[in-house]
C-alpha positions in Angstrom: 57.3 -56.3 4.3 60.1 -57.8 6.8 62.3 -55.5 8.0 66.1 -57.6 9.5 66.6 -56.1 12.7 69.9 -57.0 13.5 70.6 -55.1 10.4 69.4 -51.8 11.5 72.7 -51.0 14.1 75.2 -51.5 11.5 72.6 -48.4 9.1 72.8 -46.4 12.3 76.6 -47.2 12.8 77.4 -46.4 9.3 75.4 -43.1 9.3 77.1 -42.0 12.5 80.7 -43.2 11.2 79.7 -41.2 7.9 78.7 -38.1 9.6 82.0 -38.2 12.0 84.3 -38.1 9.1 82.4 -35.0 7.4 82.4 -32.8 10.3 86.3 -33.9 10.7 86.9 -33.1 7.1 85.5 -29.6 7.6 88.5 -28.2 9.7 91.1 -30.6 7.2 91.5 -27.8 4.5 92.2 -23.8 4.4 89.5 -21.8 2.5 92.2 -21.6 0.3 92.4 -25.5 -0.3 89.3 -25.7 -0.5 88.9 -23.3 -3.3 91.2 -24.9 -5.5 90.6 -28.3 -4.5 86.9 -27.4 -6.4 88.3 -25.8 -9.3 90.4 -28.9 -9.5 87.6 -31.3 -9.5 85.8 -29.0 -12.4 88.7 -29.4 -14.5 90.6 -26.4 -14.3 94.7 -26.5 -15.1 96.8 -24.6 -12.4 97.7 -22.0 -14.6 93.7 -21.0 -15.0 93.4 -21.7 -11.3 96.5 -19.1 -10.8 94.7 -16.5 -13.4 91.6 -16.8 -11.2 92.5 -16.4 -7.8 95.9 -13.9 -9.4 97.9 -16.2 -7.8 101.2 -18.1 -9.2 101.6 -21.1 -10.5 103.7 -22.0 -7.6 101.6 -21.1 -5.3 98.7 -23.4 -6.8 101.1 -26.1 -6.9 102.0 -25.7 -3.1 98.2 -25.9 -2.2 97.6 -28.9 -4.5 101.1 -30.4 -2.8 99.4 -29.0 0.8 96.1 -31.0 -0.4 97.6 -34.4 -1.2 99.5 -34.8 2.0 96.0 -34.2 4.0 93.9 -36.4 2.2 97.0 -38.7 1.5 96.4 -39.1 -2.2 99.2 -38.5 -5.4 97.2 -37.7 -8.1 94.1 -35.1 -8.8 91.6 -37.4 -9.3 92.4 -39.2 -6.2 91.9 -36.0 -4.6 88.9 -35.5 -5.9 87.6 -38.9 -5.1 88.4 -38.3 -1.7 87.4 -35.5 -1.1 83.7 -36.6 -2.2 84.1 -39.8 -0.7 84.6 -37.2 3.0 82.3 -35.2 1.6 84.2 -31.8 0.8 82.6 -32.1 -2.3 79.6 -32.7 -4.5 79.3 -35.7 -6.0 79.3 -34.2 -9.2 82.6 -33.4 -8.5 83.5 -37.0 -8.9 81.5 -37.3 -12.2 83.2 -34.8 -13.6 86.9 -35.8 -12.8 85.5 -39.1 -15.0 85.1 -37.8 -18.5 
């Protein structure tokens, strides 16, 4: 088997780039956030997000507001997707956003 060498610094370069924008992700969102952000991504409406953390509805909708302005997205399942794609979430997160 061959192996291209001039590929392996762009696998290395990736890798490193990948791993930068996880550990910067980490500090991006509150606990908070971060707990609805996954309840988001497993389908849950803000009102049942609300009843479980016996919070308002309001206050749900000013963390997902909070959330789209740091991961600059306008929708839920652009959240979601980016948050996976920085890797504040599983990847079955992204699955399933999709059904």
């Amino acid at each position: 088997m061959h192996t291209n060498i001039a590929l392996a610094p762009v696998s290395i370069e990736s890798s490193a780039i990948k791993m930068e924008v996880m550990e910067a992700g980490k500090g991006l969102l509150s606990r908070r956030e971060q707990e609805v952000l996954e309840l988001v991504s497993r389908g849950f409406s803000y009102a049942e997000i609300a009843d479980l953390k016996s919070l308002s509805v309001h206050t749900i909708q000013t963390h997902i507001k909070s959330l789209y302005g740091k991961l600059e997205v306008h929708s839920k399942m652009e959240a979601v997707l980016e948050a996976t794609r920085m890797g504040l979430l599983p990847r079955q997160a992204e699955a399933a956003m999709s059904k």
